[in-house]
N, C-alpha and C positions, 0 to 999 in steps of 0.2 A: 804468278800474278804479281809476285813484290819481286821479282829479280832483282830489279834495281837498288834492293834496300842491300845486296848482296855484299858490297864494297865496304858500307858503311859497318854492317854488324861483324864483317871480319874485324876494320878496324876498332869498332868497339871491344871484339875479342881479346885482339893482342892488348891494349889498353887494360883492360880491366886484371888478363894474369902478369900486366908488369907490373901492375897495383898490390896485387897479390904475394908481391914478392914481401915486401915489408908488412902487407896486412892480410887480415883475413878476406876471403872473399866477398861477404857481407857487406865491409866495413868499406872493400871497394867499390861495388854498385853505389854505395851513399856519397862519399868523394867523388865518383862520376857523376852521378845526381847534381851533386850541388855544383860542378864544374859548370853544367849545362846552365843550370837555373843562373848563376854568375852571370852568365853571356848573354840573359836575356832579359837581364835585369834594369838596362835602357829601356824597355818594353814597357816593363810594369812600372817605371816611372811614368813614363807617357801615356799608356791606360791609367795612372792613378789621376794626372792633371786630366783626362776624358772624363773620367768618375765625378771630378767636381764640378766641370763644366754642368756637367750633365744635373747634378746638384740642384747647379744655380737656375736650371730650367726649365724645375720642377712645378714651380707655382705658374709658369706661363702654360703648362703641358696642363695642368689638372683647368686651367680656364677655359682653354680650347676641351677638354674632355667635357665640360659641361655646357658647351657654346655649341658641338656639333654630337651630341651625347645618340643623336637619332642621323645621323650620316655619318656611316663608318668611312666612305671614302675621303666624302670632308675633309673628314678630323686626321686620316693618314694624310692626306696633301698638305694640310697645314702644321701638321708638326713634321715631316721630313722639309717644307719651307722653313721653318725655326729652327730645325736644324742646322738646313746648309747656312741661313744667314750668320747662325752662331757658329758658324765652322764644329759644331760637335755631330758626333753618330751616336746611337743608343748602341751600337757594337765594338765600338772602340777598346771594350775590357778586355775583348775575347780575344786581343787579337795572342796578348802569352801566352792564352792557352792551345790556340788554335798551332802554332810554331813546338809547341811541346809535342804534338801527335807523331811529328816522326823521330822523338830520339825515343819518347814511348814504345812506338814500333818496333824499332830498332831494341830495344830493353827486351820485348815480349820474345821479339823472335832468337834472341839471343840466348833466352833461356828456357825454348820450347824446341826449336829445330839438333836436330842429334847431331848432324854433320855442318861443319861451315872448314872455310875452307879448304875441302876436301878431307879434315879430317874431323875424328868424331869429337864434338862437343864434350870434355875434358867438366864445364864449368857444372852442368847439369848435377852432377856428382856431388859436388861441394856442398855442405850442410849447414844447419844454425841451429841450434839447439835439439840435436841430431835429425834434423828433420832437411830432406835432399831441396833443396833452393828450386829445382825442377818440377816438384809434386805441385799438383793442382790442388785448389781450392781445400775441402775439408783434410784430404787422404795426407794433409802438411801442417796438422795437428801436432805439435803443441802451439808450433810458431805461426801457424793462420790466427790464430784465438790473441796471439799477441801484437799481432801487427792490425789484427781488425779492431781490437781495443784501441790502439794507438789511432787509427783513420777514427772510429767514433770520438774521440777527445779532439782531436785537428777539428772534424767536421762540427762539433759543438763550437767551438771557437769561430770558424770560421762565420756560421748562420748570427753569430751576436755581432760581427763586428759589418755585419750588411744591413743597409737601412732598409725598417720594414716594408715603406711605402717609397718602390723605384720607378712609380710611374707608367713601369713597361707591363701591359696585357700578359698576366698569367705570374706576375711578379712573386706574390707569395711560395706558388710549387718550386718557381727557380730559386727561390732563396732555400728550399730542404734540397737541393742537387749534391751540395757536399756531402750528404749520409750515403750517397749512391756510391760511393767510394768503396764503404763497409761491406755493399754487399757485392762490389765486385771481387772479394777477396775469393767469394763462395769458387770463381773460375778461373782468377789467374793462378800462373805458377807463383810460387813465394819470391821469387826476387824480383818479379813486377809488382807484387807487394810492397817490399821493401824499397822500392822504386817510388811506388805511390806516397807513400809513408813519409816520405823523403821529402817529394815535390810539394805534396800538399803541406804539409808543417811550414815550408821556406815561405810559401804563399800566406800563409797564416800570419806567418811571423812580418814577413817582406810589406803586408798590407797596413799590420800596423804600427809600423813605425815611419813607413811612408804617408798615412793618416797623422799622426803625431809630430810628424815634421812642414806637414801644410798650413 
């Protein structure tokens, strides 16, 4: 079904054990992490100017919510009208996350498939705190419990620095999305943890100093 990710997660392979030569393996999923997150970090500046836009049109959105509070269709036509005329999308944020999904991919299947390039996956092996980077969810105890502590502090951080009231239908649940991170430790392998760990923190940190510079 993913053939096609086949090229890429070899070369993610060779990459990450040339990493390895001067670092641990850990240390190199995190430098490749952040190699990626570097490249798409035009992105999250342009998501971050969507963010304000979107900001500024927020008082116009909560008038229309109380103008057409009893026509749901209404009230969608006139705010995707206030959008295009404001050139903003309410999806604008998603778009660095959306472009993350496949070196994600590429991460999971990197450290869940036994064989790639016809020979066997050498990386599955390699450990953190002797616990195999390949182990699933709990059975990668001690290092699940530390890398899930780590996504619960990113994700506190993250829910403070998003503003309560975004306007968008269901806004509150989306603002607790980052703790869904925690519990996704329960099934990935640990170096998609480590992976997670990585992006999310950059995100954290990437938001707010792109807030602090606007």
């Amino acid at each position: 079904m993913f053939g096609f990710l086949d090229v890429p997660v070899e070369g993610a392979y060779h990459l990450i054990h040339a990493l390895t030569g001067p670092f641990s393996t850990a240390l190199a999923i995190v430098l490749f992490t952040l190699g990626v997150r570097l490249l798409l970090h035009p992105l999250a500046r342009s998501a971050a100017r969507g963010e304000r836009a979107r900001a500024a049109l927020l008082p116009e959105i909560k008038t229309l919510q109380a103008k057409h509070k009893d026509d749901r269709d209404r009230l969608a036509a006139e705010v995707t009208k206030l959008q295009q005329e404001s050139g903003t999308s309410l999806f604008t944020g998603c778009l660095p996350l959306l472009l993350q999904l496949p070196f994600f991919t590429v991460m999971y299947r990197l450290f869940t498939t036994p064989v790639i390039g016809g020979e066997p996956n050498s990386l599955l092996g390699a450990t953190l705190l002797g616990t195999p980077l390949g182990a699933h969810g709990l059975a990668g105890g001690p290092l699940v419990f530390v890398i899930a502590a780590g996504l619960a502090v990113v994700a506190w951080f993250s829910v403070r620095q998003q503003p309560r009231d975004t306007g968008v239908p269901g806004g509150k649940l989306i603002r607790l999305l980052p703790y869904g991170t925690v519990l996704a430790t329960l099934v990935l392998p640990q170096a998609a943890g480590i992976y997670l760990l990585t992006t999310t923190a950059w995100t954290a940190a990437e938001r707010a100093l792109l807030r602090r510079g606007s």
